[in-house]
N, C-alpha and C positions, 0 to 999 in steps of 0.2 A: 132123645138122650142128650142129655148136657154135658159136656167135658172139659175137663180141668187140664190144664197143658204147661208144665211145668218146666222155666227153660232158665240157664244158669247167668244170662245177662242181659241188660235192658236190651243192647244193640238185637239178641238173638230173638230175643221176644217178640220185638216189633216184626221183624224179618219173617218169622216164623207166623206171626199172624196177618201182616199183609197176603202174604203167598197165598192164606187162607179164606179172606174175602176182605168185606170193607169192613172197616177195622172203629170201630170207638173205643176213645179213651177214657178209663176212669181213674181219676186221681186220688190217691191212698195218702202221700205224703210228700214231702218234699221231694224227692227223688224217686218216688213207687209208684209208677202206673200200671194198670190194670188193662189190657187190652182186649177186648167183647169183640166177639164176630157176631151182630143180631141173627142174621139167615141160617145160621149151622148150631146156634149154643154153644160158642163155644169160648171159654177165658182164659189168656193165656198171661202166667203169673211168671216176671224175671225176678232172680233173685241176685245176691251179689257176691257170687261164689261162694263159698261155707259159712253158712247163717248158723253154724256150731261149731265148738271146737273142744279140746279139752285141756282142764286146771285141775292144780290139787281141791281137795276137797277143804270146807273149815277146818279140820281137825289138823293139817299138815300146812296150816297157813305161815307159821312161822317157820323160819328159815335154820334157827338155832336153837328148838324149845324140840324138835321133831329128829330125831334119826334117817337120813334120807334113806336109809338102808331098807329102811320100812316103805318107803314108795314100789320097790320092785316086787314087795310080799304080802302087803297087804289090797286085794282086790278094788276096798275101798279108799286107797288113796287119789283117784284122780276123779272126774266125773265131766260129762259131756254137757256144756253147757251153750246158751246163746250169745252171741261175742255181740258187741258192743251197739251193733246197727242192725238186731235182727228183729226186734221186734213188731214193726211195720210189714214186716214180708212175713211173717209166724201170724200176724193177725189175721193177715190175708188168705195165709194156707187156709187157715179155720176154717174164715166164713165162705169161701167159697166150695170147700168139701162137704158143706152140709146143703149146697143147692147142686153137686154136681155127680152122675152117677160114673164116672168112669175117669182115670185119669192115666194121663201119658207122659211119662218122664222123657223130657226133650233137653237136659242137660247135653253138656260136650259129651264128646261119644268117645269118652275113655275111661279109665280107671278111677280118677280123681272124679271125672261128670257122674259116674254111677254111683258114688259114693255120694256126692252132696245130692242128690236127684233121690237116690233110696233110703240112706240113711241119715240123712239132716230134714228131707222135707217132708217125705212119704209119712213118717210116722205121725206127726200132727194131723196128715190130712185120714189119717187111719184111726186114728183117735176119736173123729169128729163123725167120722160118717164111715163104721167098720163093714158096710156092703158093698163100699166103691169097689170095681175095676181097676185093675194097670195093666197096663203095657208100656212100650217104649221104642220112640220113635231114636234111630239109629244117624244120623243125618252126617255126612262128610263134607256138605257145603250148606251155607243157608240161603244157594240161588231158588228162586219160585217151583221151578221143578221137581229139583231134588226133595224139596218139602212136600207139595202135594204127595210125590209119589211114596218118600217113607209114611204120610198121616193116613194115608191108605193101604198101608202094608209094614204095619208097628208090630213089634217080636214081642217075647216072653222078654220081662226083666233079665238083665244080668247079673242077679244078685251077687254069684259068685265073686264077679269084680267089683261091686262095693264093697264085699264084704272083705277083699282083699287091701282095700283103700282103708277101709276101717282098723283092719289089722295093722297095719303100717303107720296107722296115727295112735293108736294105745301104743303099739311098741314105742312108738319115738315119743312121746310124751313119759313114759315109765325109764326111757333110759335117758332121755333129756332132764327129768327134771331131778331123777336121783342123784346125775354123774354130775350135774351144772351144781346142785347144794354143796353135795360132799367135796369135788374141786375149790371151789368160790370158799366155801368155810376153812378148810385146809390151808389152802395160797393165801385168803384174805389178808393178814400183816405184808406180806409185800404188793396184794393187790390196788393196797391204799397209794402205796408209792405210785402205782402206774394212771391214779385219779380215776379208778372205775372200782364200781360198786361188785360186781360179780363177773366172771366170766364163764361163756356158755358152752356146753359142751354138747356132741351129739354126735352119733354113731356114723354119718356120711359126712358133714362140715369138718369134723376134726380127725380125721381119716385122713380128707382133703389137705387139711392142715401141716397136716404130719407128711404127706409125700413133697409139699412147697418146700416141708422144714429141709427134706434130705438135700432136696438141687440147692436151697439155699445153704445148707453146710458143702455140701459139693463146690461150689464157688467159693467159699470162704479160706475150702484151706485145699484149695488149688494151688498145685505150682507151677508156673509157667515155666516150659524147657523149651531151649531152643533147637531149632533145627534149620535145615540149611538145603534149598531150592537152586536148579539150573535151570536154565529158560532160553530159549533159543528165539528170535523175531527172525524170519524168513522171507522175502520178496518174491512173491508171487504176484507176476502181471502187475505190479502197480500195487499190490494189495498186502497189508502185512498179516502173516498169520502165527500161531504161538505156537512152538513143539516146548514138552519138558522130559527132563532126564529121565529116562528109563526107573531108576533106581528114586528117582523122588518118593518123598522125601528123604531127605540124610539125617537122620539123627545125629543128635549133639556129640556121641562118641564115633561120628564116622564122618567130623567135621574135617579130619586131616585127609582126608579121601578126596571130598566133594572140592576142597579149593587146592587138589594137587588136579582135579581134571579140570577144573576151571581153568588154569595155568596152562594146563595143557592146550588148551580147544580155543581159548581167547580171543587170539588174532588170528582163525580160518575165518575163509574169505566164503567158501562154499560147502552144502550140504549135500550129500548123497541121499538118492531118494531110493531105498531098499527093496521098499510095497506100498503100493497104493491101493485099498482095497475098499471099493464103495457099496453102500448095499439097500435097496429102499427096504422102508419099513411103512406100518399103515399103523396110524392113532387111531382110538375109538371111539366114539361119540363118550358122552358121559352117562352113568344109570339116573334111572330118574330119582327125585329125592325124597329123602323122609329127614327127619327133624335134625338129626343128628349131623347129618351129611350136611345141610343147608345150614344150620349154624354156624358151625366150621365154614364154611366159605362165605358165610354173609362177617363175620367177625376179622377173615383174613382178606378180603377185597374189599369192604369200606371200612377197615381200623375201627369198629366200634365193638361195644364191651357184649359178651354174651344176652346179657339181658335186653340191653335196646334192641340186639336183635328179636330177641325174641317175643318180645310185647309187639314189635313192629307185626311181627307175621302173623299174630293174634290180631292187632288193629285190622290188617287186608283181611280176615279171614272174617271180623263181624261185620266189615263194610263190604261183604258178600263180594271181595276182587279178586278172593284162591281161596282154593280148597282146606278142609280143618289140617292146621299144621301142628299136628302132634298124632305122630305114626310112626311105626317102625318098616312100614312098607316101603321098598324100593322096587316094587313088581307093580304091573297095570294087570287087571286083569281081561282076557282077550274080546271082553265086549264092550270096554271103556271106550267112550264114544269120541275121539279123539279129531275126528273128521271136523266135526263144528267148530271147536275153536281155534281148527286149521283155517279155515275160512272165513272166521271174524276176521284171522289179522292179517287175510291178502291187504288190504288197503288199509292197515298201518304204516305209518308214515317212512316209522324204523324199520320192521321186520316184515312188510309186504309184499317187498320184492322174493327176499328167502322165505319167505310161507309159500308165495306162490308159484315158487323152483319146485317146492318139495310137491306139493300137490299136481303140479305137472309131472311129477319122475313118479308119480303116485308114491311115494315116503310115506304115507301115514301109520307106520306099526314101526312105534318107538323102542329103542333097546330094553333090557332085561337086566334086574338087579337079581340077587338072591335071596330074597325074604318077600313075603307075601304074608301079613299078619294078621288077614283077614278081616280086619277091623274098618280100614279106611285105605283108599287110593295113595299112591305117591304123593307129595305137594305140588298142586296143576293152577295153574291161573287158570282164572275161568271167565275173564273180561278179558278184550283187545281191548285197553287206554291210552288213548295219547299221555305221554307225560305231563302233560301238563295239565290234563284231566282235573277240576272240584271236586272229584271222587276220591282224590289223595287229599290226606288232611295236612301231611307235612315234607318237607324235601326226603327225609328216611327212607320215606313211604315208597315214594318215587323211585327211591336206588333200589330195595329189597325186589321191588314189585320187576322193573327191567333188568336183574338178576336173574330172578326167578323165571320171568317168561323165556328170555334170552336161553337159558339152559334147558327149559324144556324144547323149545325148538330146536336147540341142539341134538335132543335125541332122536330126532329123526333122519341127520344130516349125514352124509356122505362121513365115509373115515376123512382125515387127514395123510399127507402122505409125505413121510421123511426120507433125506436123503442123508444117510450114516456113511462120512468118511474117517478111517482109520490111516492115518497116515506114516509112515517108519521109515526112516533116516538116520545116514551116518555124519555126524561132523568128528574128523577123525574117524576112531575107531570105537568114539564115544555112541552107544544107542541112545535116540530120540526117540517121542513119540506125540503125535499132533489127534486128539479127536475130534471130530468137529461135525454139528446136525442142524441141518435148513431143512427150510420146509419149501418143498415142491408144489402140492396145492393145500388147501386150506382148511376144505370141506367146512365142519361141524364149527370150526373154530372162528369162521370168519360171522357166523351169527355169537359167539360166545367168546369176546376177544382175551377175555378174564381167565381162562381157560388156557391161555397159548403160555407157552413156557418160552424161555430166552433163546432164540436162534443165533444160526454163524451166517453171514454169507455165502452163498453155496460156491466153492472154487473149482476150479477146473486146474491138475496140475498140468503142463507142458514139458518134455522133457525128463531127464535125467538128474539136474543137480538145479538146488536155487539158492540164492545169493544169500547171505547172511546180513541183517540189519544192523541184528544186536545180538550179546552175550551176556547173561548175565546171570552172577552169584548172588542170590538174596538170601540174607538172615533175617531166622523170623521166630516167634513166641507159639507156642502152643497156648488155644484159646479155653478158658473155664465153660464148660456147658451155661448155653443164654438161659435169662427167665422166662418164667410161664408167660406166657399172652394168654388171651381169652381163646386163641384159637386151641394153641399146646394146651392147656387146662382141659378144654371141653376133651379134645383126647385123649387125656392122662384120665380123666374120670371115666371114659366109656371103656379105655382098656381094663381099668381096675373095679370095673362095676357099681362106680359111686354114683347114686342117684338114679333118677328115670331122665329120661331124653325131656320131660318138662321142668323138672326141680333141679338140675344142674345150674342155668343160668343165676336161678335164686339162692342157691347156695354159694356162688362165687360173690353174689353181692352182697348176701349175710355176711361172708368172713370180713366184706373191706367194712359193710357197716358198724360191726365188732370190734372196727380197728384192730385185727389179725393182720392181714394183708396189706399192703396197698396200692395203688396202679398210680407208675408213673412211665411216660412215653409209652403206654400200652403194654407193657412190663411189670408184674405181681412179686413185689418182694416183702418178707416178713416184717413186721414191725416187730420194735424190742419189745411186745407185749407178746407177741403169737412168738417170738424165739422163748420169748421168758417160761410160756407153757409147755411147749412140748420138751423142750432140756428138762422140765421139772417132771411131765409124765411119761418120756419112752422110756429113761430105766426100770421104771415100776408098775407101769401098763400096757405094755409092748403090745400085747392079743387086743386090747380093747383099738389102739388106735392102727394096726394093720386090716389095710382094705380087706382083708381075706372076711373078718366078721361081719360086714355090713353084707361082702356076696353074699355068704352063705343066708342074712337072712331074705336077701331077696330071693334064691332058689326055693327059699321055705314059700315066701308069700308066692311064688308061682306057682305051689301047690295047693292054695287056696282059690286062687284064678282058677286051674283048671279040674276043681270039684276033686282032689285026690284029700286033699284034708280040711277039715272044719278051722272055721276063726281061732274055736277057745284052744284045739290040740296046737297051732304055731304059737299063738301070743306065751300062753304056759313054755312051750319049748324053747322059744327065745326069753322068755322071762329066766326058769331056771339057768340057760347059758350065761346069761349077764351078770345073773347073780355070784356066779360063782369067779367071774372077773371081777366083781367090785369086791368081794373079799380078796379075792389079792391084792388089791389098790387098798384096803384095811390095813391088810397085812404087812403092807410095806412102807405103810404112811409114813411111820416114826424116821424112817429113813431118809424121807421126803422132806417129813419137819427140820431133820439136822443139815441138812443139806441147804436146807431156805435160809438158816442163820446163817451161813457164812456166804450170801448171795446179795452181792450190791445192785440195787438200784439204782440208778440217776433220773433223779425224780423228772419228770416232765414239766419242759421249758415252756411256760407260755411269752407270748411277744408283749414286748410293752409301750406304752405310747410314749411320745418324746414330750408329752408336754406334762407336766405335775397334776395329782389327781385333783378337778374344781372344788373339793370342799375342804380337803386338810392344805392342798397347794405345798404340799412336805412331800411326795414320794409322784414316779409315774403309776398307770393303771395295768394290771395285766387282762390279756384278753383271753378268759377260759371259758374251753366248751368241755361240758360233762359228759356224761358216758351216755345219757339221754339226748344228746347232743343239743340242750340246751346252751345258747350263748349270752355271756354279759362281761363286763366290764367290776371287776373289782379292785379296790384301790390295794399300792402294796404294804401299807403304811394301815398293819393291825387296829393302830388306835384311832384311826380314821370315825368319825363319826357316823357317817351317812353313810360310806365305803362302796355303793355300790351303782352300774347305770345299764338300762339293758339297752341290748340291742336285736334289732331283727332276726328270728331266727332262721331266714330262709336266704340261699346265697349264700355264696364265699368273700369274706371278709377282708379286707386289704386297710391298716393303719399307714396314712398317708404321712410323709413329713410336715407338709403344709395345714398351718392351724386357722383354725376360723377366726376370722377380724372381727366378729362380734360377739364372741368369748374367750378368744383365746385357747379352746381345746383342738385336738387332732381331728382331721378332717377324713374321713372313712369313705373307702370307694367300696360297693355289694356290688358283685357280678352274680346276677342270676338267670334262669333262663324261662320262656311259656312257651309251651309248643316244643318246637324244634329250633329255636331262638335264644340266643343269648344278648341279656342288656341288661346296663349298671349303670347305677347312679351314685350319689355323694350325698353323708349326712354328717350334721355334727352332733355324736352321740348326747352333749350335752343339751344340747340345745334340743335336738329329738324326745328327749327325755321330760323336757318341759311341757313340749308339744302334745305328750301324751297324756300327761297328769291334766293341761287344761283344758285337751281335746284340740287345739288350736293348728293341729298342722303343721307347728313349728318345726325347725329341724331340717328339712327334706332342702336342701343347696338350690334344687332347682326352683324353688318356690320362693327362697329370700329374695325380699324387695330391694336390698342393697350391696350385695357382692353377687356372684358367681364364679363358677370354676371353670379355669382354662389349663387344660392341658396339666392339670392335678394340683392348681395352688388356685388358693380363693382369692379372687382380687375384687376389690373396690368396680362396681358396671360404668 
């Protein structure tokens, strides 16, 4: 028997058919190889995650000639087609179904995997050859083992869960493309102001959108009140400790209270110690992790954005370093063989001494989360690597991965064990009160230092009264609630059920791509474009952008997951719901329209160069990037002949003061990054521009034979 082995990316392809034997390559295309086992028959075909997707149909190709109201009612407004790069891996499916009798959908082994594995590939290879066989191999790692032993023990498809991926791409294509026309056509007169062609809308992104918008009106029309703190420093042994007022804080109206007992208590010399009352307590190792949980801490212990995290732990997951990191499982279950990779990492450098504590106390049966989703194990490394290991492709790599293992060795580890002093004191007759927690030993935490929260010095008091340091009245502001980080975000969407624990990350990055959002010091604040929209849609579409309709359809599509209801009964049930929201958003337009006329824009500022554009030498250049995020250089000076000069469009652009000595235009510094790397160079667009027309290279600062740049100005070498 010949078999067809169908797997959702090169990385898992290869993996998957080494584990299987020796392995020949056949090359389909530039990027598409074919991987033949001779001794088993068997070819395993990667694809490049959804080799379909869906578009309006011809008939609703135009934007302003079509009623988008008709995309949500007419069956045939959208259709499934082949996006851009499929046709090389559709070729393939072909011809290899008509020489293979049996095939095994080896995609990721989730929702999204069963979806592109059943219903993007299967069909072609169904078409070609309607006797094939399936099954489908279920795989939570793609180490050699775990492959052999699911290609020997492959289940019944999961139709159900593609069909529930399928449902969830017609929905959000029927409410993306109806709600994106009708907004975009409606707002358009003032979307020209903001220099973008359309703005997009969708039932989880702008949901998302709308909860950013509240905390960012919440800061806006904050008011800071003051209030007003007692603070007591203490001399203990040598050592200062902090009590504060009982009664902290004092509000603004009990400001004449708080500085009549200041006055009062000011110059004591000593405090009464009332109750000292100490008490251990015991930390607990951490649960093990699933997707959600390990974002949030990879995003708030190395400050980077959801997304990098989350491609990172997809990269370790095809370079076969950990387990598939997309689960909701925070449970092992009791036969998880957890022994072996205790004993890889005795003799790791880092953790081989606490691997080999735990295996000596016998530790090896790791704590317990609450969900067990039966799909896939917690996220488990499944290598001991040195840091510095060629198996990491970049420094990221590195942090995520001694994150990741550090916390699961954590779960096997002893509690931790705190020492909680409450301390209660009289200056005067004034109540104090001092809390204060050290840590007595370590346990779990001394493998997971990331883990430890901020301790006190553990004190011992002596005696009855201690000396007083200091006193003191501070006046202080009440703070506006912070912004979103990627960590607050990822939990603002899991509380309010926006997205799946995989498309969370890419929807934070869709709204900054959209220039909705934007992240500065790790901090998500609105742009005057994502303020401009939702002011213009929660009075008129309030239902459409509360998180409440995106849960509810995700409870629908969990009814398709677990076989209680068919594709066509949800897509129809969420079709008719939305329908009857967008005639509200009809019904209220006109109000919408009156509203946008009396709404200023301030048009967007592009930066402009210091030096006069090279062809009129009448006006400077502005430096605009479009909503394609195309960039170039256009002159300001309309009657400009030539008017225009491009520039690379990869990198962050920086117009230098400093002009090139061999034409005299502004000298441009690109910071860009490869890999996990960032590096910039200097060009002179003008001169680049020449470069390109006669192929010559010109341009590039580092290449000129007779100036370079020092420290941001071109000088004569």
């Amino acid at each position: 028997m010949t078999t067809l082995i169908i797997a959702e990316k090169a990385k898992a392809a290869k993996a998957i058919a080494e584990a299987l034997g020796a392995v020949k390559s056949i090359k389909k295309s530039k990027y598409l190889y074919i991987y033949h086992i001779p001794l088993k028959e068997i070819y395993v075909i990667p694809l490049r995650g959804h080799i379909l997707g869906y578009k309006n149909t011809k008939k609703y190709k135009s934007w302003t000639a079509t009623n988008p109201r008709d995309i949500i009612t007419d069956p045939m407004a959208i259709e499934k087609v082949p996006t851009n790069y499929a046709f090389p891996y559709i070729n393939a499916l072909k011809e290899y179904a008509k020489i293979c009798d049996h095939c095994i959908i080896g995609t990721d082994a989730d929702i999204e995997g069963c979806n592109i594995g059943l219903y993007d590939a299967f069909p072609f290879i169904k078409r070609e050859n309607n006797t094939i066989s399936i099954s489908q191999m279920w795989l939570s790692s793609l180490q050699k083992n775990e492959i052999i032993q699911k290609y020997k023990n492959t289940i019944t498809p999961k139709w159900s869960w593609g069909e529930t991926g399928e449902a969830r791409a017609i929905i959000d294509a029927i409410i993306g493309f109806s709600a994106t026309r009708e907004v975009t056509n409606t707002l358009r007169p003032l979307l020209k102001k903001f220099n973008v062609k359309f703005t997009s809308i969708g039932r989880v992104q702008t949901s998302l959108l709308y909860l950013i918008y509240l905390r960012e009106m919440q800061i806006k029309k904050f008011i800071s009140e003051p209030y007003y703190t007692i603070e007591a420093n203490l001399i203990n042994q040598n050592n200062i400790i902090k009590v504060n007022h009982q009664s902290n804080p004092f509000k603004k109206e009990d400001d004449v209270r708080a500085k009549d007992i200041y006055q009062k208590i000011k110059n004591e010399k000593f405090a009464k110690i009332i109750k000292n009352t100490k008490s251990t307590v015991k930390r607990k190792p951490p649960t093990p992790l699933n997707t959600s949980v390990l974002l949030i801490l990879l995003t708030r212990t190395l400050k980077i954005s959801a997304n990098q995290a989350f491609n990172t732990m997809n990269a370790l997951y095809l370079n076969q370093i950990i387990s598939y990191p997309r689960t909701d499982s925070d449970v092992y279950k009791d036969n998880f063989n957890h022994i072996d990779f205790l004993n890889k990492s005795t003799t790791h450098s880092e953790f081989g001494a606490y691997s080999s504590i735990l295996i000596k106390k016998n530790r090896i049966k790791p704590t317990k989360g609450k969900k067990d989703a039966g799909d896939h194990p917690p996220i488990t490394p499944l290598e001991s690597l040195e840091l510095n290991s060629s198996r990491f492709e970049n420094n990221l790599q590195r942090k995520v991965y001694n994150i990741l293992t550090r916390l699961y060795l954590a779960l096997f580890g002893d509690d931790a064990t705190e020492s909680k002093t409450i301390l209660n004191v009289l200056i005067k007759d004034e109540p104090f009160v001092g809390r204060f927690v050290s840590l007595i030993s370590d346990g779990f935490l001394k493998i997971a230092p990331f883990l430890r929260p901020k301790y006190d010095t553990e004190i011992e008091i002596i005696g009855n009264t201690l000396a007083i340091d200091k006193i003191a009245c501070n006046s202080k502001e009440t703070q506006p609630p912070p912004r979103y980080t990627d960590t607050t975000l990822l939990q603002l969407m899991e509380r309010n059920h926006l997205g799946t624990k995989a498309t969370r990350p890419v929807i934070i990055q869709l709204l900054e791509k959209r220039e909705l959002i934007s992240r500065t010091q790790r901090r998500y604040s609105l742009t005057e474009l994502g303020i401009f929209l939702i002011d213009n849609l929660k009075d008129i579409w309030l239902p459409f952008l509360d998180p409440k309709f995106t849960k509810r359809i995700e409870l629908l599509l969990e009814e398709i997951k677990e076989e209680r209801k068919t594709i066509e009964e949800i897509v129809e049930n969420v079709r008719l719901t939305f329908l009857d929201l967008f005639d509200k958003f009809i019904a209220n337009k006109k109000q919408l329209i009156e509203k946008m006329d009396k709404v200023k824009v301030k048009p967007k500022e592009f930066p402009l160069t210091t030096s006069n554009c090279p062809f009129c030498n009448s006006a400077p250049m502005k430096l605009i990037t479009t909503y394609k995020k195309k960039r170039f250089l256009a002159c300001s000076n309309e009657n400009c002949e030539i008017k225009y000069l491009n520039l690379p469009n990869k990198g962050r652009v920086y117009i230098l003061e400093s002009r090139c000595k061999a034409c005299g235009f502004n000298i441009f510094k690109i910071n860009t990054r490869k890999g996990n790397k960032t590096y910039s160079y200097h060009i002179c667009p003008k001169c680049w521009n020449e470069g390109l027309t006669n192929k010559s290279g010109k341009g590039f600062c580092s290449k000129c034979e007779h100036y370079k740049i020092v420290k941001g100005v071109c000088v004569k070498k």
